[in-house]
N, C-alpha and C positions, 0 to 999 in steps of 0.2 A: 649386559644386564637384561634380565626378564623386563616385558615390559610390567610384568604384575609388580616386579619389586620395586619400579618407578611411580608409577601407582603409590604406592604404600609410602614411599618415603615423602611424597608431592601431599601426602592427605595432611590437611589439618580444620582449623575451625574457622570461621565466616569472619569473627573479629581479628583473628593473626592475617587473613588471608588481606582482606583491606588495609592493615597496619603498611603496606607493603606501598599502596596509595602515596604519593608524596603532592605536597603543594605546587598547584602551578603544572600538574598532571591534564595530560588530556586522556579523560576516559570515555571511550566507544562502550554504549550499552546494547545490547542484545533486543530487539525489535519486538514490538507489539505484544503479542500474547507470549513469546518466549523469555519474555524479561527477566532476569533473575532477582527476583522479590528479596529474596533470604540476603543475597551479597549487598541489595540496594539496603537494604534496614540497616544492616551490617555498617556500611558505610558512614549512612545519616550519625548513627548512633557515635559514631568515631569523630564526628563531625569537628571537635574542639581541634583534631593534630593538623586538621586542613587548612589552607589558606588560598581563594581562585582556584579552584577543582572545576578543571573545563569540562561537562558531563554534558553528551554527545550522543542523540538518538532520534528516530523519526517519532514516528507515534511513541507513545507510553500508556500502555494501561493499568499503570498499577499505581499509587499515592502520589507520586513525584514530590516528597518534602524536602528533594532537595532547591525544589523551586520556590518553599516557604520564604516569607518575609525575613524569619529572624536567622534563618541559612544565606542568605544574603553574601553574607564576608567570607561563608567557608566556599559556596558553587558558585558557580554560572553555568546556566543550562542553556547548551548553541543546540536548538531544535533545526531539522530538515521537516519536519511536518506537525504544527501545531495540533496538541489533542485537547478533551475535556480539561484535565488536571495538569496542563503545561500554559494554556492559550492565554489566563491570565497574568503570569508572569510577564510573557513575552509581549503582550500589550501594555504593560507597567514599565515596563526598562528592566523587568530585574531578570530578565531570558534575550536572547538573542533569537535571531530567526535568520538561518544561510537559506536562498533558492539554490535549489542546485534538482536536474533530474533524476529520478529514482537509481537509472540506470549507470549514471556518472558518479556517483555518491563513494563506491570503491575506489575510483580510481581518484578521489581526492586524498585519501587514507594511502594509497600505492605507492602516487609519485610525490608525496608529504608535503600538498600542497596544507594539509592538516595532517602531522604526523601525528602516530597514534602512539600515546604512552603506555596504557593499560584497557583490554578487552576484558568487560564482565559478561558473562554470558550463561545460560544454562542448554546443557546436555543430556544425552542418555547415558546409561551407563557402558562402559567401553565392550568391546565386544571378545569373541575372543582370541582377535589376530591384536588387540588393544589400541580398538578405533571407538571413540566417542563419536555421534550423530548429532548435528546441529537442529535436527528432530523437527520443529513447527518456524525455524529464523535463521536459513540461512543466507539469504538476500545480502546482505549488507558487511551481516556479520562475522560470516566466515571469511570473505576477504579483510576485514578488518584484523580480526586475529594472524593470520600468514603473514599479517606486517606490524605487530604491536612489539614492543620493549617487552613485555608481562601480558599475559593471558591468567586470567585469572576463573574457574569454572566451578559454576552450581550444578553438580552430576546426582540426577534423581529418575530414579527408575519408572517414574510417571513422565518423562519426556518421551514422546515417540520417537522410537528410531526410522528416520524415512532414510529413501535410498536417493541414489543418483551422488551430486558431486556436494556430499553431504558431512564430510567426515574428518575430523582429526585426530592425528592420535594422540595417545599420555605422554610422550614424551616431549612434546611441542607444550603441555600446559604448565604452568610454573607451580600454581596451587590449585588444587582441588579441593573441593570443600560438598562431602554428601549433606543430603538435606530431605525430605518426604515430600518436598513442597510440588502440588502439582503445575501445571500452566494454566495461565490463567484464561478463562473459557469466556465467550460471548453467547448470549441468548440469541436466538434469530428475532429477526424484525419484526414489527406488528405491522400487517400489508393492510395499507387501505385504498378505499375506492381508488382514490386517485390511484397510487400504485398499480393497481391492479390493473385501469387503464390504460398506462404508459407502459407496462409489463408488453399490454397486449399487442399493442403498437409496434412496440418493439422486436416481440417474437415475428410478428409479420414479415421484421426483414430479414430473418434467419432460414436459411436454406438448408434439407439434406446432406449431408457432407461437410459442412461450415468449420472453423474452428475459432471457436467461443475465447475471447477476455471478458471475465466479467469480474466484478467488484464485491462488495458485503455491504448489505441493506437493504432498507423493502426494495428497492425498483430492482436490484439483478434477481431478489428471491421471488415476486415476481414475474419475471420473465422466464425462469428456470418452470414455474408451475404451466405456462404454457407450451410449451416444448416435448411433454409424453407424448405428441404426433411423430416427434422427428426421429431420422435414424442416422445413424454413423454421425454424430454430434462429436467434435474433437476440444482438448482444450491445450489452450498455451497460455497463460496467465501469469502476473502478478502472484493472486491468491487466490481459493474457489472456500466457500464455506457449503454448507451441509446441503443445499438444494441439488448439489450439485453428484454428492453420496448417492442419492436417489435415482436422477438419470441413469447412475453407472448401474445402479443393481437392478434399474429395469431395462437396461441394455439400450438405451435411444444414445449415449454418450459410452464409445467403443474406442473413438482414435482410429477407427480403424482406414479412413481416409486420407489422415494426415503423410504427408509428403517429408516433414521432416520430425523427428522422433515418432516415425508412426508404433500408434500402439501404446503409449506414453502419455500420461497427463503432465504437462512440464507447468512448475509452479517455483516460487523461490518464497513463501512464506505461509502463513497459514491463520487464521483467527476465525475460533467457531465453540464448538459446543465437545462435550467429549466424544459425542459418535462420531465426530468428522478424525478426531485426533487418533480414537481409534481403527479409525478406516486407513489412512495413510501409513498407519505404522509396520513396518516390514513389507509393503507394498511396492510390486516389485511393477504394479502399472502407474506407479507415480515416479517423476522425473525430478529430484530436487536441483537445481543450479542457483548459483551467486547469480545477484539484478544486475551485472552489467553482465550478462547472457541471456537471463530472459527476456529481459527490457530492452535489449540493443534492437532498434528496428530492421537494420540488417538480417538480423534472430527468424525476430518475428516474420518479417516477407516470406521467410523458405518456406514458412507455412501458404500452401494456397486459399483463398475465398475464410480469412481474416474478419470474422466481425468482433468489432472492440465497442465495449459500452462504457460511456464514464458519465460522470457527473458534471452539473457546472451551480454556479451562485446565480449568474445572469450572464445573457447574452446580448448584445445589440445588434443594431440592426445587418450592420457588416458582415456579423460571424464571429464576432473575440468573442473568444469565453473567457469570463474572469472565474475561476474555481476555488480561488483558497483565500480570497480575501472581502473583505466587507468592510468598502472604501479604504481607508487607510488601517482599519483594525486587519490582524492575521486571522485568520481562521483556519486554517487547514495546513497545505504546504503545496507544492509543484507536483510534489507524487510522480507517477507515472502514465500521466492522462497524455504528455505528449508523445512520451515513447512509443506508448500502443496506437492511438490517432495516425503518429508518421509510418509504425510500419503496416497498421493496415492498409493506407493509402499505397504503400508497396508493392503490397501482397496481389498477387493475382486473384480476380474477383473479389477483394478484400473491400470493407463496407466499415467505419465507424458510426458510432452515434454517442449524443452528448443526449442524455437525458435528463429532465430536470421540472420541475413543479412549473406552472405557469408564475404563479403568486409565490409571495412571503408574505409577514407579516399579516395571518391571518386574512389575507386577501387583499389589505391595503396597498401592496409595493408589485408593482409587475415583475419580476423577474426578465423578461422581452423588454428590452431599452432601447432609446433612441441612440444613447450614451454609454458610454461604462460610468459607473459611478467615480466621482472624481476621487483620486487615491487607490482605486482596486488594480488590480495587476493583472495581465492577460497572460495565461497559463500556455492558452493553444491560441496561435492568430489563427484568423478567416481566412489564409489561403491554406488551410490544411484541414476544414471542418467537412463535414462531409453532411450527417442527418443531424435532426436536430428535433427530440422529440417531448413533446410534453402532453398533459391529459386532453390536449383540442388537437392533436393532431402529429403529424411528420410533417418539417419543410427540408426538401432535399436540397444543399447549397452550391452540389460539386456542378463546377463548370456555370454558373450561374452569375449575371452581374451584381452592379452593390445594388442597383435597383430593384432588380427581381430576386436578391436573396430578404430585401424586404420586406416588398409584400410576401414573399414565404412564410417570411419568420410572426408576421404582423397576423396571418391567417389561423397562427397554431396559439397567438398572447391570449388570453384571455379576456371574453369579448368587453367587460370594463374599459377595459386598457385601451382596445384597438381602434377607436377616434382617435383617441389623444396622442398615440402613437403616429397615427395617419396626420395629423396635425405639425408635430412637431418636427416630422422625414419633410412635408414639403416648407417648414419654417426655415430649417438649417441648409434643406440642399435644393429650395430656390424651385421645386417642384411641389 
């Protein structure tokens, strides 16, 4: 059979497609900005045939009502990374929150440590050997669908089709369901001083030839503004949003040094604006793979002189970084801050950095602790940090004792802070 007549007979509408849903389902949803909005409404709306709908995704940007109060009896939403429209749930009890790293999140779906019942996801339209493109998500997702019961697909001609190990065909989806809906887009950041600071800092320690992880938000947009000096700029990444467009079209980010996929930008998801969405589409110098490829540190190492930039909440004195939590409350998730952290430490010439505000709370709360907050969780420990940058400065940690990673870290707190901080390192450790 054509694949076209598979196609045709697979098509129907958003409400039959979900019908298809049963209680007690685990549903893998389609990541970040690829989310399939039109299946999710589809769903909520269905919501009475449900009972415990285990619905299964990292971030979320689009509504999440099925994380509402009075959806209660029909979901449960088990988050791998808490967002805006999830986070209160999962602080209530009515969401679950699994750690798990960015890069191991497939192979919980694999070897059905969580079998998967049913993949919602949105696509491009198929092509015409009749391969659909997992387009701006397929991280997560596309291994998830190669091992679900049902696949279920929102195919809309606003998905970009990206290249690399990006694709399924019609025959593997159970229902299709066309839609006009586009994906959903992120504004870039508002950069301020600080930012702009820690940008600068941080561009400092990127070298000619480098090959870049960076994240989405003022501090990698940022650091992307200070970099029109550099040349042969590579990337392996998570995800790159639009500062990144720019590099390429003024040629300082080429790949052209990279050792492994040279020539290639390798990324596995995407959250931005529509210039970014249409720059990767049919771009044959973008590399798409599933996160346990990109994320695998192994991956990462083949790349030489590795700089990875990530975030944190607070740091102590040690070196933990607590990144996704704020004491006992969730905020975020594990992500892929350790995946890239281990394989730059790999990577020959390879350099990570933790960058991060000095303060919170309007200036009140140091961010540099003596402690972690009691209840926060440590993302990355201190024997794998390496810089560590905020707007007073770099402390570099590698190779360095607990003592002198202190006053490192005590030099860049903010000068408020740094009595109190010197106060309480010789309370606790008797110096």
């Amino acid at each position: 059979m054509k694949w076209q007549d598979v196609y045709r007979q697979r098509l129907t509408t958003a409400a039959e497609a979900v019908s298809h849903i049963q209680s007690g389902d685990r549903v893998v949803v389609g990541h970040a900005c690829g989310s399939p909005e039109t299946l999710l409404a589809a769903m909520v709306a269905n919501r009475q045939a449900y009972r415990d709908v285990e619905i299964v995704h990292m971030v979320s940007m689009g509504p999440s009502e099925y994380c509402l109060p009075e959806n209660s009896r029909h979901f449960i939403h088990n988050s791998f990374f808490a967002g805006q429209t999830t986070r209160k749930a999962i602080n209530e009890g009515r969401a679950v929150f699994t750690p798990c790293h960015f890069s191991l999140i497939p192979k919980l779906f694999q070897e059905k440590t969580l079998p998967v019942d049913v993949v919602l996801c949105m696509l491009s339209p198929p092509d015409e050997h009749g391969y659909c493109s997992f387009g701006i998500s397929v991280d997560y997702t596309r291994p998830a669908a190669f091992c679900a019961k049902r696949v279920i697909a929102e195919v809309t001609p606003h998905m970009p089709r990206t290249l690399g190990q990006s694709f399924i065909h019609v025959s593997r989806i159970d229902c299709l369901v066309e839609s006009a809906a586009r994906p959903i887009t992120l504004p870039p950041a508002q950069i301020t001083a600080a930012d702009e600071t820690i940008g600068h800092y941080c561009a400092g320690l990127i070298r000619d030839g480098d090959c870049l992880q960076l994240g989405i938000g003022a501090v990698p947009d940022a650091i992307l503004g200070f970099l029109k000096n550099k040349r042969h700029l590579g990337i392996h990444t998570e995800m790159f949003s639009d500062g990144v467009v720019d590099l390429v079209n003024e040629g300082v980010i080429d790949c052209a040094k990279k050792n492994f996929h040279p020539g290639k930008m390798v990324a596995t998801f995407f959250m931005g604006t529509a210039k970014l969405y249409a720059f990767v589409h049919n771009n044959p110098m973008v590399e798409m793979r599933s996160v346990d490829y990109t994320n695998n540190p192994a991956n990462i190492a083949r790349n030489d002189n590795v700089v990875a930039v990530n975030s944190a909440l607070e740091v102590d004195l040690s070196g933990q970084i607590a990144a996704d939590t704020i004491g006992y409350r969730q905020y975020s998730g594990t992500g892929g801050q350790a995946d890239f952290v281990r394989g730059a430490a790999w990577s020959n010439g390879g350099r990570s950095i933790i960058a991060l505000y000095s303060t919170a709370a309007e200036g009140k709360i140091s961010r540099i602790r003596s402690h972690i907050t009691e209840g926060a969780a440590v993302v990355t420990n201190r024997a794998d940090v390496h810089y560590v940058v905020t707007e007073y400065g770099v402390a570099d940690l590698r190779g360095k004792s607990v003592a002198e990673r202190a006053g490192a870290l005590m030099a860049i707190a903010h000068p408020d802070f740094r009595d109190g901080l010197k106060e309480e390192y010789r309370r606790t450790r008797g110096k």
